[in-house]
C-alpha positions in Angstrom: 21.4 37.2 16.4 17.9 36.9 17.6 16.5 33.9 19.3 15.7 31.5 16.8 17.7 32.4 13.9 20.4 30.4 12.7 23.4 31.9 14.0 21.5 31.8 17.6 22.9 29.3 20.6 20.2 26.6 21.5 20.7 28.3 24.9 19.8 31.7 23.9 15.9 31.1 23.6 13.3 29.8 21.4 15.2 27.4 19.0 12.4 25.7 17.5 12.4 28.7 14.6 8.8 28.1 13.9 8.6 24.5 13.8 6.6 24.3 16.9 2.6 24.7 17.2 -0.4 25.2 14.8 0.1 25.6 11.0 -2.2 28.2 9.9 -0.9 28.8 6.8 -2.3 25.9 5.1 -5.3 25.6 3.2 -8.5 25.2 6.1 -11.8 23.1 5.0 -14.7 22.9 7.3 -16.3 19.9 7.4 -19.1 20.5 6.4 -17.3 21.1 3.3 -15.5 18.1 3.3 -18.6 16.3 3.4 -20.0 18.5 0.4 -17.0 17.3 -1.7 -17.1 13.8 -0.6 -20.9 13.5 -1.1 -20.4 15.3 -4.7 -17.4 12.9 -5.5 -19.3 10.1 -4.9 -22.3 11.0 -6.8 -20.3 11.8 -9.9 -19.2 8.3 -9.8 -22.3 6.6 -9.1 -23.8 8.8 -12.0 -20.9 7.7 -14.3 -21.1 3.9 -13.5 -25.0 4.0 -14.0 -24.5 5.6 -17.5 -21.9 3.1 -18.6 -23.9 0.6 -17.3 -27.2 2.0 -19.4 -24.6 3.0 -22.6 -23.7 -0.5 -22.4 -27.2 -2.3 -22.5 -28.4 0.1 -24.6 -25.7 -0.6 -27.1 -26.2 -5.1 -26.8 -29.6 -3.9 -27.4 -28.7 -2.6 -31.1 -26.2 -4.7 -31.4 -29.0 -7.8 -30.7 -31.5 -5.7 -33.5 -28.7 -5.3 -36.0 -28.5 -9.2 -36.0 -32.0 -10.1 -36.0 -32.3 -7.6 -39.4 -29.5 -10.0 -40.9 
């Protein structure tokens, strides 16, 4: 068998069958795009908290009109 494979002797060569070194067969971001992401992520929750926070007030403001009408 050749070096590696898994009727191979440790002694016979490369045993580490791939295991060994760099791993370019995963998914590769820059970081630049990292940073895009991040810097999106974050703004889609400030953006959400800041409209739950104006749904909110806007909604004790009815809520306070509704009982003033009473």
């Amino acid at each position: 068998p050749a070096p590696g494979d898994a009727g191979s002797s440790p002694a016979s060569g490369d045993s580490a069958a791939g295991a060994e070194g760099a791993d370019h067969g995963s998914i590769a971001i820059s970081r630049g795009g990292i940073i895009a992401i991040i810097v999106v992520a974050v703004s889609v929750c400030v953006l959400g908290a800041v409209s739950a926070i104006l749904f909110y007030l806007a909604k004790k403001r009815s809520w306070q009109v509704r009982e003033s009408i009473r």
